[in-house]
C-alpha positions in Angstrom: 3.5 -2.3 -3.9 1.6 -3.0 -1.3 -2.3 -4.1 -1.6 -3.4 -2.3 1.3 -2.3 0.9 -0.4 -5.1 3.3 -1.2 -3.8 7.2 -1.8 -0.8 8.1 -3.8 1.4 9.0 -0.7 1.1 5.2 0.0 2.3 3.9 -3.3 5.4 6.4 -2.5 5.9 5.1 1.4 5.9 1.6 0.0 8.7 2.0 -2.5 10.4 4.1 -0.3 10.4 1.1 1.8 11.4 -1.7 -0.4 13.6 -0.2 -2.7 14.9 3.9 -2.1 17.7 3.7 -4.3 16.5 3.1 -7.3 15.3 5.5 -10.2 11.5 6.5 -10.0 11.8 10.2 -12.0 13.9 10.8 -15.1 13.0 14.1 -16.6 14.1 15.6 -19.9 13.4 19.3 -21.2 14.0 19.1 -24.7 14.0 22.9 -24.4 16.2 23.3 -22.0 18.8 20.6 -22.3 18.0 19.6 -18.9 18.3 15.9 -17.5 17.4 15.4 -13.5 17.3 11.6 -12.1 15.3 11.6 -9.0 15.6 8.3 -7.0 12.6 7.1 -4.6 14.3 8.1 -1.6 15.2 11.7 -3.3 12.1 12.1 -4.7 10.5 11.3 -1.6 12.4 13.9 0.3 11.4 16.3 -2.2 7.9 15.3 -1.4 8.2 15.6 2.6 10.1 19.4 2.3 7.0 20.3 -0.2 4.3 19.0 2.0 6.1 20.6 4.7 5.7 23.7 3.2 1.7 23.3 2.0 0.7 22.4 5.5 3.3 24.8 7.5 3.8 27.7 6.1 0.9 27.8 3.4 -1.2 27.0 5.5 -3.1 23.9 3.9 -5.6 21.9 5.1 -6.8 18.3 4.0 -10.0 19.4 1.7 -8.4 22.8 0.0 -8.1 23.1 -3.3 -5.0 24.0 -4.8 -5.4 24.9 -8.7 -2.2 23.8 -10.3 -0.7 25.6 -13.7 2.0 23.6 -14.2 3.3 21.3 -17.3 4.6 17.7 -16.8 8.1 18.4 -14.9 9.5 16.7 -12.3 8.6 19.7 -9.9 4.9 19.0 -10.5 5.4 15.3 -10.0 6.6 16.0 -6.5 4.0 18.3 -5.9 1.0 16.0 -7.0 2.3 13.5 -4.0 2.9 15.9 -1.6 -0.8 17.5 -1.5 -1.2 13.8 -1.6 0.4 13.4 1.9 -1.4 16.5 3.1 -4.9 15.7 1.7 -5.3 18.9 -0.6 -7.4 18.3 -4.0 -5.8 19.1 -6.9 -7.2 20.9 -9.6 -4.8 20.3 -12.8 -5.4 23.7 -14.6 -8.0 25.2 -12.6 -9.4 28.4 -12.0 -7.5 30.3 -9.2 -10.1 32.2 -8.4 -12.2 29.2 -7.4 -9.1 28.2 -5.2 -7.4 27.9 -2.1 -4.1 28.0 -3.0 -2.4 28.4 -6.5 0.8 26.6 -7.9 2.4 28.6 -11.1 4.8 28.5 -13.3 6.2 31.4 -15.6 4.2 31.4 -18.1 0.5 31.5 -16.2 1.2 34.2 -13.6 -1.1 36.7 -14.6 -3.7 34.2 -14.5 -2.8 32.9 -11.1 -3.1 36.6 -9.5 -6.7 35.8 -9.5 -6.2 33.4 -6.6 -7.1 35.3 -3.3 -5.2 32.9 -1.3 -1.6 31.6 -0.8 0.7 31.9 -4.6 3.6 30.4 -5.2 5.5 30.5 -8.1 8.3 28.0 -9.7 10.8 29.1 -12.4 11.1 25.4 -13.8 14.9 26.2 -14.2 17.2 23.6 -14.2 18.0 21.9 -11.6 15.4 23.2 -9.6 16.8 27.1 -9.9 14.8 30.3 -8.3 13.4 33.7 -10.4 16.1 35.9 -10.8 13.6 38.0 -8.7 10.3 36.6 -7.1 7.5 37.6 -9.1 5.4 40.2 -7.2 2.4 38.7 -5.4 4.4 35.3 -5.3 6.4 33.4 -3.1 9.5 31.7 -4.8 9.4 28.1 -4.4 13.0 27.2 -4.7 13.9 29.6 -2.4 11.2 28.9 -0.2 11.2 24.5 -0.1 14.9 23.9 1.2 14.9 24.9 4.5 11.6 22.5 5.0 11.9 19.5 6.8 12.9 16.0 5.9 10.3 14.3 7.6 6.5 14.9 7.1 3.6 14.1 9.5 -0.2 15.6 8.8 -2.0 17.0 11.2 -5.0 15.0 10.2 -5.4 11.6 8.5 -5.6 11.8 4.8 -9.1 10.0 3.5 -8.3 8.1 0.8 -12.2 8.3 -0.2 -12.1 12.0 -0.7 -11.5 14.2 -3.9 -8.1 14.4 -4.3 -8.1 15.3 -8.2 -10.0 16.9 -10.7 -8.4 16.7 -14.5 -10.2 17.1 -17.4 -13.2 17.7 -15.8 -13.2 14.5 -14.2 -12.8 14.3 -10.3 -11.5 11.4 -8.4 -10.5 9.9 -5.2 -7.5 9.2 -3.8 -8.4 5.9 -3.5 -9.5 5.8 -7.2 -6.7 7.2 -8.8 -4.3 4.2 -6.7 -6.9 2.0 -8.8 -6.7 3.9 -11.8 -3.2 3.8 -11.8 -2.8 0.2 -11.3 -5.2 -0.8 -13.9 -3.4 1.3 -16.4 0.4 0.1 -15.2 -0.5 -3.3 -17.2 -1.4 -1.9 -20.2 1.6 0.4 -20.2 3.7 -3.2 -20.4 4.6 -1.7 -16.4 5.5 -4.9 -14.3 7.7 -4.1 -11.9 11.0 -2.8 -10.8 12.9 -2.4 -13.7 10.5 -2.0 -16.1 10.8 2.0 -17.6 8.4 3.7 -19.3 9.1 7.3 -22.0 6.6 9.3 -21.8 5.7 12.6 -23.4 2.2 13.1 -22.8 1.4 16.2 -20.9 -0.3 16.7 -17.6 -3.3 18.0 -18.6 -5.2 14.8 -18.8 -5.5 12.0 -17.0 -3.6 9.3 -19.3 -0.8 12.2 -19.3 -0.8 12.1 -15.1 -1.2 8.2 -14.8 1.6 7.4 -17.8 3.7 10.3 -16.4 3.7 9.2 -12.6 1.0 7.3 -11.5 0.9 4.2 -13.3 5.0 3.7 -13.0 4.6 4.9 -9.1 1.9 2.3 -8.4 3.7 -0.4 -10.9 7.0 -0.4 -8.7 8.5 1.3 -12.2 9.8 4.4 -13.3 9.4 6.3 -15.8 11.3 8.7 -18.2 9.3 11.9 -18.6 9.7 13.8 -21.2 8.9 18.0 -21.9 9.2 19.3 -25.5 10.0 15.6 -26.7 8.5 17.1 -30.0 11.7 18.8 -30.7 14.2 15.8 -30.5 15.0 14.2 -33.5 14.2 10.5 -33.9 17.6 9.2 -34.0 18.4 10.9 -31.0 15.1 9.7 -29.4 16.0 6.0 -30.3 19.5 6.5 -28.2 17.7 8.4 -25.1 15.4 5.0 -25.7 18.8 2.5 -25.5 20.7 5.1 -23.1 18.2 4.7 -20.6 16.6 1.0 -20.5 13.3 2.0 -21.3 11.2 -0.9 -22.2 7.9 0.7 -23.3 6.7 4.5 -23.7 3.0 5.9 -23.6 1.3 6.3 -26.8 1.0 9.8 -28.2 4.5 9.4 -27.6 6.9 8.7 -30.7 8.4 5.6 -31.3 5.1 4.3 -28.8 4.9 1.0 -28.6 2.2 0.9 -25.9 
């Protein structure tokens, strides 16, 4: 990565540049069945169409706060870095009605109505699948993301000294969560490409967001993120282990070794 990198979008530009091809995002619902292997440069489009979205047609503005009610997926991944690339501070699980914007899933809509702004919901089906039906007061994220462009340009600078986070009531910079992350990629045995970390920590706190993305993103790693890992058996979590080359995974996570 490179040193001169100071907000998340960065760490993503500079991997996009150096290596697009390979894994960054494998993500398992142990719920669902679902598997999903997003490379850099596919991840990375999913970033640009989502940031395309916040700033176009949400309306988003470098300084709004977006409350997001999501669990660790994929889908929130992508959206963590693209109100990165826009500058919107993130609020993992915050109150709607103290936001700008709010970013659901099915199982916190009622609690996202409070919001008085822009709603939009995600199904978190596989393979990235819409409501059957939008959910009233919502716009649908799957159907709304894929006709976004491939290419994304803010209309302002991002400051990489502004809030950019708030998690367990802790907030932090852009700048400080790049060197967060990079502090916490060494003690997560993270040391470049190649190196793949399990984890199956949730969002909801900041070791869950740096082992789940950050850390592997500003490592040059990837990592193998995990929902309902609880419900996989350990023999079949030792083979996901081998199967997929990982060579360390979060603690809290089992079978940790870091």
């Amino acid at each position: 990565m490179n040193a001169s990198d100071r907000t998340p979008a960065d760490l993503l530009r500079s991997a996009l540049t150096t290596d697009p091809a390979r894994p960054l995002v494998t993500f398992y619902d142990d719920a669902t069945g679902e598997r999903v292997e997003l490379s850099v440069a596919t991840f990375a489009n999913w970033v640009s169409k989502t940031a395309n979205l916040l700033q176009g047609d949400l309306g988003a503005a470098p300084g709004d706060r977006l409350a997001l009610l999501l669990p660790a997926h994929w889908q929130t991944a992508v959206w963590l870095l693209a109100c990165s690339s826009v500058g919107v501070h993130v609020d993992i699980g915050g109150d709607p009605a103290g936001a700008d914007l709010v970013v659901t899933g099915p199982g916190t809509l009622d609690a996202a109505r409070a919001c008085r702004g822009e709603r939009l919901a995600l199904a978190l089906r596989p393979l990235g699948g819409r409501f059957p039906s939008p959910p009233d007061g919502f716009a649908d994220y799957a159907v709304e993301v894929p006709g976004q462009g491939d290419r994304f340009a803010p209309y302002e600078p991002v400051d990489p000294d502004a809030p950019a986070l708030t998690v367990g009531g802790t907030e932090l910079t852009a700048a400080r969560i790049v060197e967060r992350a990079r502090a916490d990629a060494a003690g997560l045995g993270l040391s470049g490409p190649g190196t793949r970390l399990l984890s199956g920590r949730p969002y909801d706190s900041w070791d869950g967001l740096s082992a789940g993305l950050y850390a592997p993103l500003a490592a040059g790693a990837s990592v193998v993120l995990c929902r309902h890992l609880d419900r996989l058996p350990a023999e079949e979590l030792a083979r996901r282990i081998e199967s997929e080359r990982v060579t360390g995974t979060a603690d809290g996570t089992p079978g940790g070794t870091a």
